[in-house]
C-alpha positions in Angstrom: -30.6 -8.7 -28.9 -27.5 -7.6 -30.9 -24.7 -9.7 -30.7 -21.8 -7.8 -28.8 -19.3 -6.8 -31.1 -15.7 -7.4 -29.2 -14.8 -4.7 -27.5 -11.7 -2.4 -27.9 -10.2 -2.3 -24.7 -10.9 -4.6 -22.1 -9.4 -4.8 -18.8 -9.5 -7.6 -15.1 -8.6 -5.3 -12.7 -7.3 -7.0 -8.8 -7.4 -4.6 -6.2 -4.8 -5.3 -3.4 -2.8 -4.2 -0.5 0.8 -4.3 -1.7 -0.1 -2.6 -4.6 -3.7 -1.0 -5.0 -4.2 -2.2 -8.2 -2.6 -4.7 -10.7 -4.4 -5.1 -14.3 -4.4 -7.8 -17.0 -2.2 -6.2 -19.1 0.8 -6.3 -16.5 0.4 -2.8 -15.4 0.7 -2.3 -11.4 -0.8 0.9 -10.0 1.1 1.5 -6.7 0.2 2.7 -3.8 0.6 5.7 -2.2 -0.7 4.5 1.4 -1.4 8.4 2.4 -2.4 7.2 6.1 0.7 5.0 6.8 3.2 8.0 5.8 1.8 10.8 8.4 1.0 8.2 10.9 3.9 10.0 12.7 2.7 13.2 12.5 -0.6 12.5 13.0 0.5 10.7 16.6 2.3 14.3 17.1 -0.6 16.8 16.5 -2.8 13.9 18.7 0.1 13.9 21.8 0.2 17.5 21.1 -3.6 18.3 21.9 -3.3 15.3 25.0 -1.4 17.6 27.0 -3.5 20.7 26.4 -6.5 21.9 29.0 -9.8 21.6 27.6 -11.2 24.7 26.7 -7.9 26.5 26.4 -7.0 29.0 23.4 -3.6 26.3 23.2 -6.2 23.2 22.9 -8.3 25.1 20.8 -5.7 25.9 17.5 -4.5 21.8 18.8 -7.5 20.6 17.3 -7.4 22.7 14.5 -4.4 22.1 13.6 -5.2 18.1 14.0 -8.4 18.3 11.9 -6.6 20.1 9.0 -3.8 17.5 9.0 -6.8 14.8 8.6 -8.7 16.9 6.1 -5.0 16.9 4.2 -4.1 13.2 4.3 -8.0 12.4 3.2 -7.7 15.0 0.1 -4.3 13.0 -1.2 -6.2 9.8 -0.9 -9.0 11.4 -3.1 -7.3 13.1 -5.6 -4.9 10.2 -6.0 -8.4 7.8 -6.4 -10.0 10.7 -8.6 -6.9 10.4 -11.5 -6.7 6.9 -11.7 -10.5 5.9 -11.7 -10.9 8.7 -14.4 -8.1 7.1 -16.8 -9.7 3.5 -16.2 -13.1 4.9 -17.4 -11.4 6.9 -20.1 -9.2 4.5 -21.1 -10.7 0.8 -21.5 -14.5 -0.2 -22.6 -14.8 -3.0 -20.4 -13.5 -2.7 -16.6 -14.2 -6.2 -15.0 -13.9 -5.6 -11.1 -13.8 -8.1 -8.4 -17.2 -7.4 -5.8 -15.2 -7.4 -2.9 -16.1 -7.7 0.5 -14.9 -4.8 1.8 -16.4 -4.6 5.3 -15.5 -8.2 6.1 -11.9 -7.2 5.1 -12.3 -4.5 7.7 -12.5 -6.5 10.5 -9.1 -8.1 10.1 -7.7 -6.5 12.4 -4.0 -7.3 10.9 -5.4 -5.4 7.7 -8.5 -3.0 8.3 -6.0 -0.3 8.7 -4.0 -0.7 5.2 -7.7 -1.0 4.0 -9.1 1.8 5.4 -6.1 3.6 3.8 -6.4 2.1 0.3 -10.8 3.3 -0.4 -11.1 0.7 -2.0 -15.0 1.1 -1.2 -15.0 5.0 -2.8 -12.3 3.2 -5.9 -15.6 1.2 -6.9 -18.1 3.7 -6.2 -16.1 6.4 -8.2 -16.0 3.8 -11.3 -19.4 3.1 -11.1 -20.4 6.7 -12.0 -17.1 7.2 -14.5 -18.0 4.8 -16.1 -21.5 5.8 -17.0 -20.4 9.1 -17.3 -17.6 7.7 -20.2 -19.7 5.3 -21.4 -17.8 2.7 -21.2 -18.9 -0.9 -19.0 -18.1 -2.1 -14.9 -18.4 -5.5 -15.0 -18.8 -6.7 -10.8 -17.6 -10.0 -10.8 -19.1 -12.2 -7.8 -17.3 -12.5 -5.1 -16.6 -16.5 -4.8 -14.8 -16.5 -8.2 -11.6 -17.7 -7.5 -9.5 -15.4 -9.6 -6.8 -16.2 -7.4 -6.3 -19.8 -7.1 -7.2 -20.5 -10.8 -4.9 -20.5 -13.4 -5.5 -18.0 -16.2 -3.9 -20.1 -19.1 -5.5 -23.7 -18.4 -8.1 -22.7 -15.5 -6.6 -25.5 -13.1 -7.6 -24.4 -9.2 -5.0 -25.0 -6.4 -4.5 -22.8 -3.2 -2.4 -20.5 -2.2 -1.0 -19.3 0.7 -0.7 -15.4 1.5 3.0 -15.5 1.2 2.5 -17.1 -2.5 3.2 -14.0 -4.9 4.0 -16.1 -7.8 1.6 -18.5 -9.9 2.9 -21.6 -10.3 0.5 -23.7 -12.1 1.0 -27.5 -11.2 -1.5 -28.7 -13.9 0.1 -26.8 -17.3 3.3 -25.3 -15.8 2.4 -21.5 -16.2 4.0 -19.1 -14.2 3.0 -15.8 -13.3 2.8 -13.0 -11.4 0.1 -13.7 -8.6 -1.9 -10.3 -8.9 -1.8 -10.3 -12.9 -3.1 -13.7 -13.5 -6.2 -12.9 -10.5 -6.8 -9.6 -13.0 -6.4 -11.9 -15.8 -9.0 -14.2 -14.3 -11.1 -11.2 -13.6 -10.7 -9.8 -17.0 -12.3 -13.6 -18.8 -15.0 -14.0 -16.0 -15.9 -10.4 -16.8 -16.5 -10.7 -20.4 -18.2 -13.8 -19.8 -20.8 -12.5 -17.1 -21.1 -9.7 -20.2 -21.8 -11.9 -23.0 -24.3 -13.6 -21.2 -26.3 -10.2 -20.0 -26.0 -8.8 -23.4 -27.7 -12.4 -24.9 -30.2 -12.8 -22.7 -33.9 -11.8 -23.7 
């Protein structure tokens, strides 16, 4: 096969809850948690529709009104996911994307919600197509790579804590940002797994 001529634009990308995305080239993609911010009036239009009689005109425009709201807060999630997965595609050659277990995140019960809020299942799906669509490469990186506890400028593994949001390697000293170095990680891994599909017979 052709060797692989290095490619443009390559990019580790770290999904996440505090931001939704961070990538190796220090860029954080916030965000915008559509869920969380009209929990309130969600839990309005729901106590709202409690208190009406079944099978009422009143309970009727209720659920309506409840299902819109829904069909609203879903649509900003989408659009929002649509943009961003669109520039990655457009942007960089080589997305390298951590396979993430997204169901077994779901059943934290401290986090499925903030999950379930991010998509990050419908993030990867979306690239998957973009990407073809763009031609340019996803690159799923297995899931027990630990792009978090290694360090991305001498590859020394130590664990972190939750709480940790700084890299502070104990081996060579480095110092980053906890997200950045994972996408980093990600972003070496990626073009590694790469190399070695686009060499093999």
């Amino acid at each position: 096969s052709q060797p692989m001529r290095e490619p443009i634009e390559v990019v580790g990308v770290d999904l996440g809850i505090k931001s939704l995305a961070t990538l190796s080239n220090g860029q954080v993609i916030p965000n915008i948690k559509p869920l969380k911010a009209a929990l309130g009036r969600l839990r309005q239009l729901s106590r709202s529709l409690s208190r009406k009689q079944k099978g009422t005109a009143s309970y009727q425009e209720a659920k309506i009104k409840l299902g819109r709201f829904h069909s609203h807060v879903a649509n900003i999630r989408k659009d929002y996911m649509h943009k961003l997965t669109t520039w990655l595609a457009k942007t960089f050659d080589v997305i390298c994307l951590e396979d993430l277990n997204v169901k077994g995140m779901l059943k934290n019960p401290k986090l499925a919600r903030a999950i379930a809020d991010l998509g990050l299942f419908e993030f990867r799906r979306q690239l998957e197509y973009k990407c073809q669509l763009y031609a340019s490469h996803l690159v799923i990186v297995d899931r027990w790579y630990p792009s978090s506890k290694s360090c991305s400028n001498c590859g020394h593994k130590q664990d972190l804590t939750l709480a940790d949001r700084v890299y502070k390697c104990e081996n060579c000293g480095h110092v980053q940002d906890r997200d950045e170095n994972a996408a980093v990680n990600l972003k070496h891994e990626g073009l590694r797994v790469l190399r070695l599909s686009l060499c093999s017979p």
